[in-house]
N, C-alpha and C positions, 0 to 999 in steps of 0.2 A: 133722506137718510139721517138717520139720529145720531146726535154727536158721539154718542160712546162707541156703535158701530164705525163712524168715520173713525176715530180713533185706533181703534183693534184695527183696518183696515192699516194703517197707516203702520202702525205700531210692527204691524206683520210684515209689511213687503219692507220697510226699512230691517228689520230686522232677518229678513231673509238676505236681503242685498248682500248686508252687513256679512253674514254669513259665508255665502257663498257670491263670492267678486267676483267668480267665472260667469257669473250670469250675462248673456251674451244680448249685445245689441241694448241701442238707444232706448232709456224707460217710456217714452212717448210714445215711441210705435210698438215696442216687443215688449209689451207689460200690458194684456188688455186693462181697462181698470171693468169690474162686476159690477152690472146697472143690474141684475135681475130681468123684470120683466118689464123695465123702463122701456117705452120707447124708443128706439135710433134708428137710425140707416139700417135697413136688412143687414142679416149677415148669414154665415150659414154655421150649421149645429158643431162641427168640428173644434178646432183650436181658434186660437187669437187671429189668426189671417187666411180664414176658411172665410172668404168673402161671397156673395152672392154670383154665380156666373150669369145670372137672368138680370140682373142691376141694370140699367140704363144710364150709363157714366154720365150722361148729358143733363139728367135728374139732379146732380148730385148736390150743385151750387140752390136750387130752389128748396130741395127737400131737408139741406143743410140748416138753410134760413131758417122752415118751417118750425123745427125741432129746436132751433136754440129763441127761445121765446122768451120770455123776462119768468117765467113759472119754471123752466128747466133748472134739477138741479144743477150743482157745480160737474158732478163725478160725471151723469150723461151727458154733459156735454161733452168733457173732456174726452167720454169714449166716441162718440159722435163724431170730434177732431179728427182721431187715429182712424175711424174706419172712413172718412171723408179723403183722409190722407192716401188712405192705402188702395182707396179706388181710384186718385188721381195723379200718382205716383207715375203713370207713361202714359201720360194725357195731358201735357205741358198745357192748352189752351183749358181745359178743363180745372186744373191746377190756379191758374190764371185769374179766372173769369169768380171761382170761390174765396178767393185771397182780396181780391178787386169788391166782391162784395161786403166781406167785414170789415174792410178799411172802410169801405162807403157807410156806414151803418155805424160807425163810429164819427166821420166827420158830420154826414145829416146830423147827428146828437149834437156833437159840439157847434156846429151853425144855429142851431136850435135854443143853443144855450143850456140844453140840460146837458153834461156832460153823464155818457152812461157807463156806469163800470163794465156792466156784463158786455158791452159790446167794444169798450178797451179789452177787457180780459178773453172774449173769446180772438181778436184780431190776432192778440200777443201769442195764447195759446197755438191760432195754429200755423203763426210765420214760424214760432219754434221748433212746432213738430214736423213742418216741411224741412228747417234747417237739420233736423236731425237724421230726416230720412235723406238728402242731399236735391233735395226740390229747391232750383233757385226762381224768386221772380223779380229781380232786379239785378240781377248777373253780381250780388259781392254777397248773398247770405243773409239771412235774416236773424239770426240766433239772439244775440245780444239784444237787439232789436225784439224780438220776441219776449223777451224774458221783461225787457221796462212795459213794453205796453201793459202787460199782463199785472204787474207791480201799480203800473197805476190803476188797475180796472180795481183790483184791491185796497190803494188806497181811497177811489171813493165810494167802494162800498160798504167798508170799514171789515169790522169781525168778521170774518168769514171761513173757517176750517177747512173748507172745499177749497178754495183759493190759497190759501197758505200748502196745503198738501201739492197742489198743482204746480206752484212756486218751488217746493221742495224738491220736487222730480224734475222741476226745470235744471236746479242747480245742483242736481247729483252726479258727483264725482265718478269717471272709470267709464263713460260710454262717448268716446270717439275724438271726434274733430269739433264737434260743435258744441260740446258741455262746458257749461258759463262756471263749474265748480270752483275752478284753480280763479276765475274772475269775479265771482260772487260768495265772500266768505259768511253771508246771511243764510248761509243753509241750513245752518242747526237752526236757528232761529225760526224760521218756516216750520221744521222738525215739532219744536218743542209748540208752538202758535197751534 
């Protein structure tokens, strides 16, 4: 996706927010973000959570991996998160077992010595978007938690507009229990980045 596109994209949904605060529910899960015809997890033709009833939940953690690959953009994966989320959402082991692999896939890195962003920033992304939807997998939350990993996946990958927008919607003010806004005043910044 080309930057002026990410931009207007950006540019639009903060400014819709902005607009209308009644917009209802956590930006991670009830905001799809628009990959086009990018590849991700099936989904079905409907709205944002018209998810595939044919899916095989037990798929989800390998076809996850598949798709988040060092070539994916920033945006599918982000969407890939939400609909990995929203299939594993009353599947606690299933939830589990995807969470357990991008943590793993971030320590192989760092044993490795190459530390990787994309696999900080996808861990972070979707401990957040679990905390948002109330998916716990350490019994106290992962939110905060979510929001640094993801910060550092971005600091070592340096520039990255996908990843600042991603950060942005981490830290947007007005959706629930788990928004890091009132604790992260780097929002605008993310914003304007």
């Amino acid at each position: 996706m080309s930057g002026r596109v990410l931009a207007i994209t950006i540019i639009g949904f903060f400014g819709l927010a902005f607009t209308h605060r009644a917009l209802a529910g956590p930006p991670l899960i009830c905001h799809p973000i628009e990959i086009g015809n990018a590849k991700s997890l099936p989904w079905g033709g409907g709205n944002g959570f018209d998810s595939d009833p044919k899916y095989d939940v037990k798929r989800v953690t390998a076809d996850t991996l598949e798709l988040l690959n060092p070539q994916t953009d920033v945006l599918v994966r982000m969407e890939t998160m939400r609909r990995a989320t929203l299939y594993v959402r009353e599947n606690r082991a299933a939830a589990l077992e995807l969470f357990s692999a991008l943590q793993a896939r971030v320590l192989d890195a760092e044993a490795g010595g190459e530390p990787d962003g994309l696999a900080w920033f996808d861990a972070g992304y979707l401990a957040q978007t679990y905390a948002q939807l109330g998916i716990e997998t350490n019994g106290k939350g992962q939110g905060p938690v979510g929001y640094d990993w993801a910060e550092k996946g971005l600091a070592l990958r340096g520039n990255d507009p996908g990843m600042e927008f991603a950060l942005a919607l981490m830290t947007f003010n007005g959706h629930g229990k788990n928004n890091l806004a009132a604790e992260r005043p780097d929002h605008d910044a993310h914003v304007r980045k």
